[in-house]
MARMI-877299 format. One line per 5 residues: for each residue x, y, z of C-alpha. Coordinates in Angstrom, 2 decimals, decimal comma, padded with zeros to 5 digits. Example, Ala and Ser with C-alpha at 12.3 -4.5 7.8 and 13.67 -1.06 7.14 Angstrom:
2
012,30:-004,50:007,80; 013,67:-001,06:007,14
END
This chain:
582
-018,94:-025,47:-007,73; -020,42:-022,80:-010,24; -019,85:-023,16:-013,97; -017,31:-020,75:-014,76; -015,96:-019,56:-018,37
-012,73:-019,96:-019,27; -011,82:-016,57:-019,24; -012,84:-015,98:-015,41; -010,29:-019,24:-014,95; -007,97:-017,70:-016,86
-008,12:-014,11:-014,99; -007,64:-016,11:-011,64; -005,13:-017,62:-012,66; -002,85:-015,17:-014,15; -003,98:-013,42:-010,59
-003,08:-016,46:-008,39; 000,47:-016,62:-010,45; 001,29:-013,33:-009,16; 000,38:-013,95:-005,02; 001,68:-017,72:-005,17
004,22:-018,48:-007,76; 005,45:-021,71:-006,64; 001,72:-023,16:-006,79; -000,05:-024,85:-010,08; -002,65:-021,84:-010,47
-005,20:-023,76:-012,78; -005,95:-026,03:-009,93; -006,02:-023,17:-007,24; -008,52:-020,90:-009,52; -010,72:-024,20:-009,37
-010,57:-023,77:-005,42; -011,37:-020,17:-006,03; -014,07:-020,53:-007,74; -015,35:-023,40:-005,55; -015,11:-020,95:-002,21
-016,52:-018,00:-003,79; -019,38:-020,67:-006,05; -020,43:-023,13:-004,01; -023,02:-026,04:-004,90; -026,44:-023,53:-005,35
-024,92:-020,34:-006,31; -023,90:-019,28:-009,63; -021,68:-016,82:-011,46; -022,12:-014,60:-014,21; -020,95:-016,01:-017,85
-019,11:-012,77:-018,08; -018,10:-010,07:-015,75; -019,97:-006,77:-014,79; -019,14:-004,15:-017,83; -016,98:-001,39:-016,29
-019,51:001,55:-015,76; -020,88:003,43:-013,43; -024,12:001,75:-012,44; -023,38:000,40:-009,30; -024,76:003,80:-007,75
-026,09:006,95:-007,68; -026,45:010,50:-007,05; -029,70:008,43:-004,70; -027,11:006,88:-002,55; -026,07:008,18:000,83
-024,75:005,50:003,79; -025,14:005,60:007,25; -022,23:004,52:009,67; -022,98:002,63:012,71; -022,49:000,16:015,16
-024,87:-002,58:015,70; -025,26:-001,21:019,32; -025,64:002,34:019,06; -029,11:002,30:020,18; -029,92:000,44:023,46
-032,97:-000,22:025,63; -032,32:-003,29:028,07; -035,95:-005,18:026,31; -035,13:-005,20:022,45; -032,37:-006,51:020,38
-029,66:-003,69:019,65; -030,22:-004,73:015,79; -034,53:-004,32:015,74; -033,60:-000,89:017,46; -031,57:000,02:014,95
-033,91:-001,27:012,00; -036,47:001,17:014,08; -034,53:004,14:014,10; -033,38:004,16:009,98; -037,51:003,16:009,34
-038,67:006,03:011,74; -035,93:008,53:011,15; -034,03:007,69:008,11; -035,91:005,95:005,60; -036,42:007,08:001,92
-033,42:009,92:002,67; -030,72:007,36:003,46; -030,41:004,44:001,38; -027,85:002,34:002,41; -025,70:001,04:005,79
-022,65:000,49:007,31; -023,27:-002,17:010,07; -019,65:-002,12:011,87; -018,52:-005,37:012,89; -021,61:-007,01:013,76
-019,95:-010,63:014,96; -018,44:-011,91:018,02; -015,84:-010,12:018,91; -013,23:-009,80:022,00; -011,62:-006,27:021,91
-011,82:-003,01:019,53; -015,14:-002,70:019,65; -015,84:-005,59:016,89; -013,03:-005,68:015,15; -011,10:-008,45:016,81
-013,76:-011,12:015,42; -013,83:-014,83:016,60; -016,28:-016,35:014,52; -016,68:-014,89:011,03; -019,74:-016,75:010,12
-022,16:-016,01:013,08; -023,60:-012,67:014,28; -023,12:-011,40:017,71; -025,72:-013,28:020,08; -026,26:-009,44:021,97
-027,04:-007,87:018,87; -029,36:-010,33:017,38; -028,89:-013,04:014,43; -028,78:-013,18:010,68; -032,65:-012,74:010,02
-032,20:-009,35:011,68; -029,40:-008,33:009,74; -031,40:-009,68:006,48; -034,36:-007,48:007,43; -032,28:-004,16:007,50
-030,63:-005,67:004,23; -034,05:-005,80:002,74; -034,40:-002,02:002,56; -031,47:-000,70:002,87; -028,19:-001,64:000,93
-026,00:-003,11:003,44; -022,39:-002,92:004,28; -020,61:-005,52:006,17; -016,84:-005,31:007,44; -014,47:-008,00:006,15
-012,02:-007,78:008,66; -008,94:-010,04:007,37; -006,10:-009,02:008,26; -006,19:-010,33:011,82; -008,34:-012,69:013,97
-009,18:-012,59:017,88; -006,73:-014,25:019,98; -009,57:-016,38:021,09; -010,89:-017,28:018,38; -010,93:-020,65:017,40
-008,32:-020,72:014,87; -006,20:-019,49:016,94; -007,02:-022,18:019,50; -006,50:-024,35:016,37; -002,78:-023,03:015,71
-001,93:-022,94:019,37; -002,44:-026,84:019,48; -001,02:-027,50:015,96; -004,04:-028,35:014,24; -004,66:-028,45:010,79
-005,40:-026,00:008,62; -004,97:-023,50:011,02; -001,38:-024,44:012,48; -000,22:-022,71:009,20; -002,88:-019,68:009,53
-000,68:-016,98:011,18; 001,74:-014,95:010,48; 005,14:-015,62:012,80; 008,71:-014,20:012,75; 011,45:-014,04:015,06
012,78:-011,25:017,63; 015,84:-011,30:015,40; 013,94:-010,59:012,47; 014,82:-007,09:010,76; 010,93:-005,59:011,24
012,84:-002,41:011,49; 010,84:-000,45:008,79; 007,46:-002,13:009,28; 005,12:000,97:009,13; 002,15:000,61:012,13
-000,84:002,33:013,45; -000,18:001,46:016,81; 002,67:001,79:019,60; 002,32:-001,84:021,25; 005,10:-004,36:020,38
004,77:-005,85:017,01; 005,49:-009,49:018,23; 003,47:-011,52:020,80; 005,11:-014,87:022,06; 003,06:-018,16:022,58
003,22:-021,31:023,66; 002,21:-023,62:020,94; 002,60:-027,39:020,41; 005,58:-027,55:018,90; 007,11:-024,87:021,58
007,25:-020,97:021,93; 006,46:-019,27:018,53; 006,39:-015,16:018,00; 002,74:-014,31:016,34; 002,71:-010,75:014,34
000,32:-008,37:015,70; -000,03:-005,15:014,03; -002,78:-003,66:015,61; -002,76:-005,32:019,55; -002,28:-008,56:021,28
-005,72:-009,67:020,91; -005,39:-009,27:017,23; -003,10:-011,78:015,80; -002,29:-011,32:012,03; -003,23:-014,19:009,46
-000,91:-015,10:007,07; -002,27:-014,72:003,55; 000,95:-016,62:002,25; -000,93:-020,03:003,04; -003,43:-019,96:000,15
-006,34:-021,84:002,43; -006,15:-017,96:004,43; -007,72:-016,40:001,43; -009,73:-019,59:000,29; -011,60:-019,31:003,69
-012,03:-015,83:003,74; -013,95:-015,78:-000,13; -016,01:-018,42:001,76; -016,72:-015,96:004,60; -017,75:-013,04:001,56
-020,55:-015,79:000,32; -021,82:-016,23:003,31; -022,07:-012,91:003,94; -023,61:-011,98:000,24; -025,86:-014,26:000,54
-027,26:-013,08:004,00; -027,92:-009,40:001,70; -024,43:-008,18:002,22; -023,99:-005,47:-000,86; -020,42:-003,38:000,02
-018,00:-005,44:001,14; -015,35:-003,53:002,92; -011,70:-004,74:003,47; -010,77:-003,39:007,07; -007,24:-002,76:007,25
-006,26:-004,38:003,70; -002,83:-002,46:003,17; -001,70:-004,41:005,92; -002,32:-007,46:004,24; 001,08:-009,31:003,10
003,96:-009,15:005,06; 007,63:-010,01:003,71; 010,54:-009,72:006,54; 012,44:-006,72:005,55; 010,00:-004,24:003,83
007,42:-002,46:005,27; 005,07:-004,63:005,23; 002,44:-001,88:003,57; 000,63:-001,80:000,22; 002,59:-004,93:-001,30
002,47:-006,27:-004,82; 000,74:-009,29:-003,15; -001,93:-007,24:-001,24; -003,19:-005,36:-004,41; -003,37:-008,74:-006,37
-005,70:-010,05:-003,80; -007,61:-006,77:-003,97; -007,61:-007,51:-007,99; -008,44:-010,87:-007,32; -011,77:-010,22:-005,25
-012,39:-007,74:-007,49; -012,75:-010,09:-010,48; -015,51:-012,46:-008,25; -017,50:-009,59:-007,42; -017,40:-008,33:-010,88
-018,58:-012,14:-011,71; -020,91:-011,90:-009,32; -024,72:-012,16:-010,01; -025,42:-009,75:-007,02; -024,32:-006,10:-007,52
-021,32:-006,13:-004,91; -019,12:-003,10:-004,45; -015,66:-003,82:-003,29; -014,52:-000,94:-001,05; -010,89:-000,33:000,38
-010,74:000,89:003,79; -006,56:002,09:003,55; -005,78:005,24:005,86; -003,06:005,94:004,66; -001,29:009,31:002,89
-003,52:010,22:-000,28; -001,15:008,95:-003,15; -000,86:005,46:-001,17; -004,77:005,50:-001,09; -005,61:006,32:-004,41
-003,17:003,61:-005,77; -006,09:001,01:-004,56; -008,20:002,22:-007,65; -005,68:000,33:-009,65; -006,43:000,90:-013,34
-009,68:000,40:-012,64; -009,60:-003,06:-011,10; -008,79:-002,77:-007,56; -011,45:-001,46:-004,89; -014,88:-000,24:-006,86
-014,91:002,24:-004,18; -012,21:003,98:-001,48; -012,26:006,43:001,59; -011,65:009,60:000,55; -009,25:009,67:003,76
-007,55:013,35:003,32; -011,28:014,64:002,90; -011,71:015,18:007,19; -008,44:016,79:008,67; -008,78:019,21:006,03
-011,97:019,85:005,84; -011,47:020,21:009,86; -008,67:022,00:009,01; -010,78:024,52:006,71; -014,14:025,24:009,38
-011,34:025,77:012,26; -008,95:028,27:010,44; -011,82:029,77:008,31; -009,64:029,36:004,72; -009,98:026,25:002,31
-006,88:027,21:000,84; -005,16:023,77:001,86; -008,91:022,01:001,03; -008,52:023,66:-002,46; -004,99:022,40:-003,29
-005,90:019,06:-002,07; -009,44:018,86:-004,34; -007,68:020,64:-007,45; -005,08:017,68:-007,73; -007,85:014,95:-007,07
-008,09:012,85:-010,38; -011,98:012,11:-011,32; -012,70:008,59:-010,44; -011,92:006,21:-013,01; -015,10:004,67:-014,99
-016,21:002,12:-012,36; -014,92:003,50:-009,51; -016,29:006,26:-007,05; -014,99:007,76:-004,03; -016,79:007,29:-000,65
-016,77:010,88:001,41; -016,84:011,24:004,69; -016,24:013,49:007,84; -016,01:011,34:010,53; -016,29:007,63:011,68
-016,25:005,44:014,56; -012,56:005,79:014,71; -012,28:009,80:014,99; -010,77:011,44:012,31; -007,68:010,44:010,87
-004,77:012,53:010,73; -002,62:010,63:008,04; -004,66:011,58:005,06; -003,10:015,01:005,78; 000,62:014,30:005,54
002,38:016,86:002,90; -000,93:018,81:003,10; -000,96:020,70:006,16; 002,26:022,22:007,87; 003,35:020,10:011,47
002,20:023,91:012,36; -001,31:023,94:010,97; -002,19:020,39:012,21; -000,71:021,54:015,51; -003,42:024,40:015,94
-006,05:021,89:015,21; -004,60:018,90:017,39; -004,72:022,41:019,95; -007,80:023,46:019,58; -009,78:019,60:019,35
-007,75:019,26:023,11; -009,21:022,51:024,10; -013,04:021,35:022,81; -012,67:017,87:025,16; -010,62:015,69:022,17
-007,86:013,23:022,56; -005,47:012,52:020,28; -004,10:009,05:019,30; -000,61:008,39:017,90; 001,35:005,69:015,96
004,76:004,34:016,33; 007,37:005,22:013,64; 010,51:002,94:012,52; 013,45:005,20:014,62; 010,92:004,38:018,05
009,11:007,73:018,37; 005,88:008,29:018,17; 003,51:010,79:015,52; -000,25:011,41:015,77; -002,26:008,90:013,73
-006,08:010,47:014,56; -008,61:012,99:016,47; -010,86:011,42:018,46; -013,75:013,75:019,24; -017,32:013,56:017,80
-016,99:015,98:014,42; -020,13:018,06:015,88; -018,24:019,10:018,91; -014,68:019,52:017,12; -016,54:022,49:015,40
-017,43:023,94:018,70; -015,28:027,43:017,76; -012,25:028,05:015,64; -008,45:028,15:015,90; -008,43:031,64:016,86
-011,44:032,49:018,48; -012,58:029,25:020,76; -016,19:028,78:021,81; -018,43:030,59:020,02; -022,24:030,34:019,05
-021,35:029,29:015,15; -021,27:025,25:015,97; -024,53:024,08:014,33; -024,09:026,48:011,27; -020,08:025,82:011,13
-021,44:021,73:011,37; -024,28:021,56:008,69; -021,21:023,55:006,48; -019,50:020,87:006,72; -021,37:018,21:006,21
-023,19:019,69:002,75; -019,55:020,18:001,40; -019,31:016,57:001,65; -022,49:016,12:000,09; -020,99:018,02:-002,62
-017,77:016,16:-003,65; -017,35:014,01:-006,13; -018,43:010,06:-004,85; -020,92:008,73:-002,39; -021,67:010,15:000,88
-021,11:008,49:004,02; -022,26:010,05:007,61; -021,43:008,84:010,74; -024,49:008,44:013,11; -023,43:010,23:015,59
-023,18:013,09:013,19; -026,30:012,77:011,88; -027,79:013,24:015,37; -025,39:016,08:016,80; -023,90:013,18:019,85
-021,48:015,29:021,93; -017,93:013,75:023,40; -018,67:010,76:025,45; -016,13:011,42:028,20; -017,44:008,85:030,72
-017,15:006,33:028,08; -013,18:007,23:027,89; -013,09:006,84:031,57; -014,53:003,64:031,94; -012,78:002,27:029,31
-009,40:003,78:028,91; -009,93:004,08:025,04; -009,73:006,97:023,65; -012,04:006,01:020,56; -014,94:005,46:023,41
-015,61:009,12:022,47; -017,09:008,78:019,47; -018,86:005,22:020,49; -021,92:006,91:022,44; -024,57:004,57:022,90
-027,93:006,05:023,30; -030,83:004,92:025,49; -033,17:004,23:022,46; -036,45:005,98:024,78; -034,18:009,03:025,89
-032,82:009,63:022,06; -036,46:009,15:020,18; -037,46:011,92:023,04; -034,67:013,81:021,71; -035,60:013,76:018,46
-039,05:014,41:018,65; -038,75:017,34:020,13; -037,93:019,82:017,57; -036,26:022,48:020,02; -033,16:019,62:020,58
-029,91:020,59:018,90; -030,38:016,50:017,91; -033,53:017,21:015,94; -032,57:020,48:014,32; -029,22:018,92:013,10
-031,02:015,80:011,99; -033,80:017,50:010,55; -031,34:020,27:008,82; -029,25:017,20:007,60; -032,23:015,15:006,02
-033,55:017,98:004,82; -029,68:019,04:002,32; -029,55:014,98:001,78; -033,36:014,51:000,14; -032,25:018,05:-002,01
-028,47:016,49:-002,92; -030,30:012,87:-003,99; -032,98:014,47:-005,99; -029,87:016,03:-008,83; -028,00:014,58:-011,35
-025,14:017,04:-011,33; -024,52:015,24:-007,75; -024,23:011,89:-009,31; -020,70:010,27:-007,58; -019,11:010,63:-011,46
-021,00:013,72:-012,41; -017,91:016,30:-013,22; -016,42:018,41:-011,05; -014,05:021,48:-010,92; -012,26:023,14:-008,15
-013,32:026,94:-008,04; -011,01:029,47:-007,44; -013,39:032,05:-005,03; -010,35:033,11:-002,78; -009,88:031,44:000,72
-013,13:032,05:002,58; -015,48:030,57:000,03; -015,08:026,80:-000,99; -016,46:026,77:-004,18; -017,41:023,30:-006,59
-019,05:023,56:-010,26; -020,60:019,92:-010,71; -022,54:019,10:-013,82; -024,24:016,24:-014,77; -023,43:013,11:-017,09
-026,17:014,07:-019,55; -024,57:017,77:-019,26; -027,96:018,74:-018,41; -028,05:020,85:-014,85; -024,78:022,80:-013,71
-024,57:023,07:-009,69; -022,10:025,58:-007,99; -021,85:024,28:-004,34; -020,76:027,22:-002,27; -019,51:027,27:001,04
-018,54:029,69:003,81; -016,36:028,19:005,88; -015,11:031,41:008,11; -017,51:033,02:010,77; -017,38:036,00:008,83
-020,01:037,49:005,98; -018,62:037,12:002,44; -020,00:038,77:-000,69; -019,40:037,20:-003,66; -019,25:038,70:-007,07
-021,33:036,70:-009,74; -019,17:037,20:-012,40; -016,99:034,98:-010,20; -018,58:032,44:-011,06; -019,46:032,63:-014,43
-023,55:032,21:-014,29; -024,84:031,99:-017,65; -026,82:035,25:-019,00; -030,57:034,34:-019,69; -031,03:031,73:-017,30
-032,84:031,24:-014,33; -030,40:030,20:-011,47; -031,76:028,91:-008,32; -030,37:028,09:-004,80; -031,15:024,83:-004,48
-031,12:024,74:-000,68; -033,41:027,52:-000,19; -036,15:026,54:-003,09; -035,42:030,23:-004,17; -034,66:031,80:-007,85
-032,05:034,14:-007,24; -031,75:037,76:-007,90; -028,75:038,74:-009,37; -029,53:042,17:-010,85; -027,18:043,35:-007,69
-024,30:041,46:-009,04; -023,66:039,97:-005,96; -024,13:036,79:-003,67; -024,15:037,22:000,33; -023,17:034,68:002,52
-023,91:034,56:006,36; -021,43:033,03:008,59; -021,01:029,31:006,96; -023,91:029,42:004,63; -024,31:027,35:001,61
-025,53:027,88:-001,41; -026,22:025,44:-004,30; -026,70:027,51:-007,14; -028,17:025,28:-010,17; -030,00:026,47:-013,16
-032,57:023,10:-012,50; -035,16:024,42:-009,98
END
């Protein structure tokens, strides 16, 4: 066990009071420490000063699966490694591996053996390579386990520890207000040992939920963080964490319990000699997912989860007024904390980061018009039995095929790229999904083969047929790519775009998205500009405010600007990133 100061055992313990009252918490921080510590590592004598150091207006992310690229002869993971050295490298500078272990359903994330890497994707020296220049993100996924895994095996036959490792309840139980991403029964009976139990299972069947009341849950899952820290795991995220705690009655969604285990984890990787960023995944309404900041000792970082549907929303209708409202009531990240921003992910895009921001009507047209551009829609079971849609699925590039009103038009790279620099924009760190960073289109067969609708936004590539792609620089791949690298190399090169730099909502009327960032040092002022509508805009400078006797460049074109018409132009979804920093 690492030497540890007494206030670390102190902070644990108050912590440990607060999830498990009924045990002696001085000895349990000991075990804490112990899982998180073991013999040959060692923590810092005090933790991490809040700041905001642990990144940069440098860092961008990648999201992707371990699989995306594919060539029958290599290892999924070197092909990977290949395509962020050849494609990515020096512009990106860190990764998102999704679930990257054995796994039995939901494409990774019904894990049966935490500690080992997926035998089709490779092993850990490959993930350590890709951890060597890039930073790495790894998915903690513990809220639920595979139902062959083999602590399940473990409980089924009434072996110890793990006979006391899931979460059970009875039919009779009142799970009546238990809130749920999915429509599939929330029990599962077994056959155990001792006779038929009922297992929770909030996402499937496959995916039995652990129960964090036993203390050794959480013991063995801090042991599952070290191993994966010290394989170069840097962001840590906590898949599905609201779900965590369960209590018969409630429901069972963003607990007392669950953010004192987020607080808890916090602490160790504040103590930790490695610069680990916790990071929330909770998609959930907005006020639910802000509340993981805590004061400033919950999650480092969290999704910013409303960011897509409206920003959908936005590039279908053609107004930001709903994207302005949202982003005007956003409080600035608190000092060491940062938003993560993203349009889309491996699940689609999420539909509940929207509630009390768009109209049933205005989410309607877009649910409308994603069907009409070859999207599915996904949807969640409520308390009363009916049903509500929980997310998109459709691969971001082709949901911006046309608009509400007009369809299919010939707008879809320009209305894409628009989108993807106002996320570059925002406040926080930007994420991009890799099939958005090389313009995939729907996968349809995948959907058919598989019956999922998330298979849509899953393409895997034929590693030869996608570097062909991307070489050649007539490809709708290469020109987004190369477009996209391009913005991300300008966005990492300014200070005003550091995740904490400050940043005020503009007020440019409904067809312009406007953002005035400046930096920490106060030195460079950006305006980040955005058409979102199909239409030219003109813009008045005195609309926003340029200072007289400056020099004011668009960043994004290398140009100085001339103003002496009193007027900026826009082309259908241009940007502009107006600084006064060439």
């Amino acid at each position: 066990m690492a030497k540890a100061s007494s206030k670390l055992r102190d902070t644990l313990a108050t912590l440990l009071t607060q999830i498990y009252p009924d045990r002696d918490p001085a000895p349990l921080a000991k075990e804490v420490i112990s899982a998180f510590w073991p013999e040959g590592t060692k923590a810092r004598s005090r933790g991490r000063a809040l700041g905001n150091t642990l990144w940069s207006e440098a860092d961008t992310l990648v999201i992707t699966y371990g699989n995306t690229f594919i060539d029958g002869q290599h290892k999924p993971l070197d092909l990977l490694r290949d395509f962020l050295d050849r494609y990515v490298k020096g512009v990106i500078s860190g990764v998102h591996i999704l679930p990257f272990f054995p796994f039995t359903s939901d494409d990774g994330f019904s894990v049966t053996d935490y500690r080992a890497v997926n035998s089709q994707l490779g092993d850990w020296p490959d993930i350590e390579r890709i951890a060597a220049d890039f930073r790495l993100m790894s998915d903690l996924v513990l809220n639920h386990v595979s139902s062959n895994s083999n602590w399940f095996s473990d409980y089924l036959q009434g072996r110890e520890p793990y006979d006391k490792f899931f979460k059970e309840a009875l039919p009779s139980d009142d799970l009546s207000e238990v809130v749920r991403p999915r429509i599939s029964p929330l029990l599962r009976e077994v056959e155990t040992a001792s006779g038929p139990k009922h297992v929770w299972c909030t996402f499937s069947h496959d995916q039995i939920d652990l129960d964090f009341e036993n203390p050794e849950v959480l013991l063995e899952f801090l042991r599952v963080t070290r191993i994966h820290i010290d394989h170069g795991i840097r962001i840590v995220r906590l898949d599905a964490v609201a779900f965590l705690w369960k209590e018969i009655g409630t429901n069972c969604i963003h607990l007392p319990q669950t953010h004192a285990i987020v607080r808890l984890m916090r602490v160790l990787c504040d103590y930790a000699e490695e610069p680990v960023v916790l990071l929330t995944e909770t998609n959930v309404p907005n006020a639910e997912n802000l509340s993981y900041f805590g004061n400033r000792n919950e999650a480092h970082m969290i999704y910013n989860f409303s960011l897509p549907p409206l920003l959908l929303h936005a590039l279908l209708s053609g107004t930001s007024v709903h994207l302005n409202q949202w982003l005007m009531r956003m409080p600035p990240a608190q000092l060491g904390c940062a938003y993560l921003n993203f349009a889309a992910s491996h699940d689609g895009i999420g539909v509940r980061g929207a509630e009390g921001l768009l109209s049933g009507e205005e989410l309607g047209s877009v649910i409308n018009t994603v069907r009409d551009f070859g999207g599915k829609v996904s949807m969640r079971a409520l308390p009363d039995g009916s049903e509500k849609p929980y997310e998109l699925n459709i691969t971001f590039f082709d949901a911006l095929k046309g608009t509400i009103d007009g369809g299919e038009d010939a707008h879809q790279i320009a209305r894409f790229l628009c989108s993807q620099t106002i996320v570059m924009a925002l406040e926080g760190v930007p994420a991009f999904y890799v099939h958005s960073l090389i313009a995939t289109p729907n996968d349809t067969e995948a959907v058919d083969k598989s019956g999922m609708n998330r298979a849509i936004n899953r393409h895997r590539w034929d590693y030869a047929d996608l570097r062909q792609q991307l070489d050649d620089p007539e490809t709708v791949h290469a020109q987004v790519l190369d477009a996209l690298k391009n913005r991300i190399s300008i966005r990492t090169a300014q200070k005003a775009f550091h995740p904490n730099a400050t940043q005020f909502t503009m007020q440019l009327g409904e067809k312009i998205f406007g953002i005035w960032r400046q930096s920490l040092n106060r030195d460079q002022s950006i305006f980040a500009l955005h058409n979102v509508s199909d239409e030219l805009q003109v813009l008045p400078t005195l609309s926003i405010n340029l200072i007289d006797g400056e020099d004011w460049y668009d960043l994004l074109t290398g140009k100085k600007l001339d103003l002496s018409d009193g007027v900026l132009t826009f082309q259908p979804y241009q940007c502009r990133w107006v600084s006064n920093v060439k």
